[in-house]
C-alpha positions in Angstrom: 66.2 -52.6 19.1 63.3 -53.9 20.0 61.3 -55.7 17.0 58.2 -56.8 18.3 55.8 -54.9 15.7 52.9 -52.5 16.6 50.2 -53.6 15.0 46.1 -53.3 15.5 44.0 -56.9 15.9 46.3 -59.1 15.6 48.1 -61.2 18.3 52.2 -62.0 18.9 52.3 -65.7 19.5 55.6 -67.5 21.0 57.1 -70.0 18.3 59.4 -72.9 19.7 60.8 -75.6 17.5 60.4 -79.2 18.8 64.2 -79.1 20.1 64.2 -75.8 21.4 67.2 -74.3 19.6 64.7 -71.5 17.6 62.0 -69.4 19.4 60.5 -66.5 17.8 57.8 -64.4 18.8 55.7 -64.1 15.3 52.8 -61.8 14.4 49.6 -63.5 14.1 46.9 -61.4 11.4 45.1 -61.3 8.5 44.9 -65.3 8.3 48.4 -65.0 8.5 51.6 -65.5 10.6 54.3 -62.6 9.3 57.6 -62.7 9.7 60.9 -60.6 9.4 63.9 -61.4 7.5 66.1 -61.6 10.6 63.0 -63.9 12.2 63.3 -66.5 9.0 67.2 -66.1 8.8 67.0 -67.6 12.6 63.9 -70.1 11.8 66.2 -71.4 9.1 69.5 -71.0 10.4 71.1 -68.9 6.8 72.2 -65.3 7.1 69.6 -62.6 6.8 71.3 -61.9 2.7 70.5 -65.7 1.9 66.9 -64.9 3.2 66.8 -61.5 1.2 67.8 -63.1 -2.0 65.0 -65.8 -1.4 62.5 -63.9 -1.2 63.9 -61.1 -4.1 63.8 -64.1 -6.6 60.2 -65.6 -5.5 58.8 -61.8 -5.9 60.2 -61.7 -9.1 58.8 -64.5 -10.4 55.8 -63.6 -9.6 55.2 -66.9 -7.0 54.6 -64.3 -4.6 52.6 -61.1 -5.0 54.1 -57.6 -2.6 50.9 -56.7 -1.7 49.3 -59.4 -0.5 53.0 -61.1 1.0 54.7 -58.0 2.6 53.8 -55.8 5.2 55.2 -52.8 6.7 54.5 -51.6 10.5 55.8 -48.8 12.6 58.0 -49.6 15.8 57.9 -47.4 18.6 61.5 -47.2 18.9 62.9 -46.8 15.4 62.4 -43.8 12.2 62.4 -46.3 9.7 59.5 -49.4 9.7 60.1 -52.7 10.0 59.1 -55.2 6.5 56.9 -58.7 7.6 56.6 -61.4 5.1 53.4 -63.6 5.4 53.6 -67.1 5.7 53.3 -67.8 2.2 56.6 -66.2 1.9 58.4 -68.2 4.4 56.7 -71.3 2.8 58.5 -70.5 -0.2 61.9 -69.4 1.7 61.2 -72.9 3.1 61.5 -74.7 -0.3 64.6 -72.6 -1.3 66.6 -72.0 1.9 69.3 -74.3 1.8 70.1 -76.0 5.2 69.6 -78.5 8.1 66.2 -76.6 9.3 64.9 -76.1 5.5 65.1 -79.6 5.2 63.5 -80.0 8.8 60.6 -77.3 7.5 60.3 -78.9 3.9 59.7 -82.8 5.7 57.4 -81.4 7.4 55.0 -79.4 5.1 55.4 -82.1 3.0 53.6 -84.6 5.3 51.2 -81.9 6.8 50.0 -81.7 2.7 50.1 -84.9 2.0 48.1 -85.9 5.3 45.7 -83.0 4.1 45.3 -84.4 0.7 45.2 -87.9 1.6 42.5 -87.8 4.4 40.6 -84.5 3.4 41.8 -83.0 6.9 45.0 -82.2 8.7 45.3 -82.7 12.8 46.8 -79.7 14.5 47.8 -80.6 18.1 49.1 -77.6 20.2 49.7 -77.2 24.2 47.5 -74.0 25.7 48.3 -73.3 29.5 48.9 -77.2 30.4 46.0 -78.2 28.1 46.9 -80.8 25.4 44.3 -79.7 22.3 43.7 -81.7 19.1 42.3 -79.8 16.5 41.1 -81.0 13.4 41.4 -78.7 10.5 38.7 -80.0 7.2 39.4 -78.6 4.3 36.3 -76.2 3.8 34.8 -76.3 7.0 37.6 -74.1 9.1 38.5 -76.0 12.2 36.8 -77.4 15.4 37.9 -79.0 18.4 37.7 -82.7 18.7 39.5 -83.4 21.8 40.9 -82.2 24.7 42.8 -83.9 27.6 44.9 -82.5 30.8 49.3 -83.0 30.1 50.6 -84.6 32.8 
C-alpha cells in the first residue's frame, strides 16, 4: 500500500537522517510536519505497538490535545484513512521512545532548545538542489535567510 497521504496545500518533503539508515517522506502543513505510526516506529527504530502506546499515554494525559495533534486523510488506494501525528507528537514519542535513535532525537532537541534559549535564535542549515542555505530562525520574527553559498 502505498502511504503517501492526499492531502490539499501542503507539501511531502524527503527526510534523511545524517547516516542514512532512516528516510521518510513526511507531510509538511499546517506549521506542521505529520507523521504515521509506522513513519515514527522507523524514525525511532521500536515497533509500531511501542509507538502506539506512546502516543495512547501522552493523549491521555492530556500533554497532547487529538484535535490539534492527529489528523486523518484519505488514500487513494485504501477504504479505511490513514491517522498523522503532528510534530508535537513525535516530540513527545521522542522523549519516551526507548532506544539508540530516541536518544539520537532527544540530544538533539535538547541542544536545538538550549541554542534557542541561550542566543534568542536557532540556525537551521539545509541542502536545496546543490545550494548549502543557513537560515536563521529568531524567536518572534519567523525566519530569514542569512547566507547562502554553492556545496562543492
Amino acid at each position: 500500500m502505498n502511504e503517501t497521504p492526499e492531502h490539499n496545500g501542503g507539501e511531502v518533503v524527503l527526510y534523511s537522517s545524517p547516516n542514512g539508515d532512516v528516510s521518510l517522506d513526511v507531510l509538511v502543513e499546517h506549521e506542521s510536519v505529520w507523521l504515521t505510526q509506522k513513519q515514527m516506529a522507523e524514525l525511532f527504530g521500536r515497533e509500531r505497538s511501542v509507538i502506539s502506546r506512546h502516543i495512547q499515554r501522552a493523549l491521555a494525559n492530556d500533554e497532547l490535545s487529538p484535535e490539534s495533534n492527529v489528523q486523518k486523510v484519505h488514500i487513494a488506494s485504501s477504504d479505511k484513512p490513514l491517522t498523522l501525528y503532528s510534530l508535537d507528537a513525535v516530540i513527545s514519542v521522542g522523549y519516551r521512545v526507548n532506544s539508540a535513535r530516541g536518544t539520537q532525537f532527544r540530544i538533539r532537541a535538547t541542544r536545538t532548545l538550549r541554542e534557542h534559549l541561550l542566543r534568542g535564535y536557532t540556525l537551521n542549515e539545509r541542502h536545496d538542489n546543490g545550494v548549502h542555505l543557513t537560515t536563521v530562525v529568531p524567536p518572534e520574527v519567523g525566519s530569514w535567510t542569512l547566507g547562502v553559498s554553492a556545496i562543492m
